[in-house]
N, C-alpha and C positions, 0 to 999 in steps of 0.2 A: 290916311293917304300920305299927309308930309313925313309922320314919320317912318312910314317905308319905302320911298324916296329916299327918306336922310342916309336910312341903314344900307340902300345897295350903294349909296355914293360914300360910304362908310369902307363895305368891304372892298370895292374897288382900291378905293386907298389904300386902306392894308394889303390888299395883291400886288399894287405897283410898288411900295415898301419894301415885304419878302423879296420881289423880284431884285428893287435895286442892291440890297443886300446882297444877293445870293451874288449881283455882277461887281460887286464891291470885292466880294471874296476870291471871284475870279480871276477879277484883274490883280491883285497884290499878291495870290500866285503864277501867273505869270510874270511879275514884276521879280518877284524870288527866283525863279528858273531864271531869270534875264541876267541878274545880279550873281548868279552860280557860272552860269555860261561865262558871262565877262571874267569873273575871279580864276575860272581858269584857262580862257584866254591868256590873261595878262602873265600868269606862269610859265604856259606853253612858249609864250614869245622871249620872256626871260631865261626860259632852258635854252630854246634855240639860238637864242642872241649871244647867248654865254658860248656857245659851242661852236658857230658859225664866224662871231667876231673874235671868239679865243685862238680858234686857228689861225683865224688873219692877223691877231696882235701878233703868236708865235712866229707864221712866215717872215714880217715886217721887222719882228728882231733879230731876225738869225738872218737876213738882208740887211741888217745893219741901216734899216731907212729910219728908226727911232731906237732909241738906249734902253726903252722901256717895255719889256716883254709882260708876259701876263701875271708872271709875279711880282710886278711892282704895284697891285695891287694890295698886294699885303705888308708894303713898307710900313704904314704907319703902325700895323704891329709887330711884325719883324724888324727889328733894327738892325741886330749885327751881325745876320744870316743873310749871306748870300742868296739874293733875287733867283738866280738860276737852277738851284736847286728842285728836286723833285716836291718837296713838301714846302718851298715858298710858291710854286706853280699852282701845287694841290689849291691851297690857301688863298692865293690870289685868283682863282677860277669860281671860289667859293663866294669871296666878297665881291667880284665881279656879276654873280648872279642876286645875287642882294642887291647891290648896286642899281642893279637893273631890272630886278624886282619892284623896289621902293619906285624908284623912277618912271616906268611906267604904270602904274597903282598911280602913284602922284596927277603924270598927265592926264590918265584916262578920267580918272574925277574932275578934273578939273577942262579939260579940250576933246572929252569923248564924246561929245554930240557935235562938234563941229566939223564939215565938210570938208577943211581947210587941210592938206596933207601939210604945207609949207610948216603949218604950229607945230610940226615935231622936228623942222628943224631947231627950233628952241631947247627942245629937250637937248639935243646935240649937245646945243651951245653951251646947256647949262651942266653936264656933261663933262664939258671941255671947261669949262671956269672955275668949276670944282678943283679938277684936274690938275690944274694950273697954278689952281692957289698954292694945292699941296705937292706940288714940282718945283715950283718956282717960276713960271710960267717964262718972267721976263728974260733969263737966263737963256732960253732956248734959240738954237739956231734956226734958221727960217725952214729948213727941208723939215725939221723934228717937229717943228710946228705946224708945217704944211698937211704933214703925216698922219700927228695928231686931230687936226680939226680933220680931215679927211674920214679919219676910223670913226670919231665919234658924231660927226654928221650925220654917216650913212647908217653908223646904228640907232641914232634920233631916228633918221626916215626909215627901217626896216622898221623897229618897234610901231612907231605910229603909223604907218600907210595897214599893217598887219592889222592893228586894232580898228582902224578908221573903216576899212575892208568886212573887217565880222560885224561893227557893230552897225553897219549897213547891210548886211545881209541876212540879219536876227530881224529886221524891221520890214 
């Protein structure tokens, strides 16, 4: 009699094992669909960001409210070729989507579960400090800097309110 008692509280176990297994396996794929979703999130928003704040960099230089159009993006590889150009533009649209690639990749790992839309204003910031370093930041008149923290603010809050958005609505 005890041992078969022992044996159904035996297979019981092993049934709730297989099961937990099978929700082990489950869940880590949906954890991979999550992690697919996200990764192409984070592109989607760096196509768009590249595209939607490429124009507003373009408007902004050909108004003359900053010196730095979308090809000064590619200063630091372009030295003695004219910014203005079609293929320092091409270039600087290229590493403006890297840029902002890497950068949102970076937050999202690091402030993608938090509620907070305010933490992409940091991304902005940091953004703008990059920016800055490689401009010369202190050099700048107050409108070119007002300009500058302006574009790259609202691209901190476009990228992150976008992400902050999906990955409350995946949940």
């Amino acid at each position: 009699m005890e041992a078969t008692k022992a044996r159904r509280g035996l297979r019981g176990w092993k049934g709730r094992q297989q099961q937990n297994k099978q929700q082990n396996k489950q869940q880590n794929k949906r954890q991979l669909a999550s992690g697919a979703q996200t990764s192409k999130k984070i592109v989607e928003v760096a196509f768009w960001g590249t595209i939607i704040w490429g124009l507003i960099r373009l408007a902004a230089h050909y108004l003359n409210f900053t010196p730095y159009g979308v090809g000064s993006f590619a200063r630091p590889i372009l030295t003695d070729i004219d910014e203005n150009t079609a293929a320092a533009i091409g270039l600087g649209a290229i590493l403006l989507f890297v840029e902002s690639l890497l950068a949102a990749a970076l937050f999202s790992l690091l402030f993608g579960k938090m509620r907070a839309w305010w933490s992409w204003l940091l991304l902005g910031a940091l953004m703008l400090a990059v920016a800055g370093y490689f401009f010369v930041m202190g050099n700048w008149e107050v409108s070119t800097l007002s300009t500058e923290a302006a574009w790259y603010l609202s691209f901190g809050l476009f990228a992150g309110m976008t992400l902050t958005l999906e990955e409350s609505d995946e949940e």
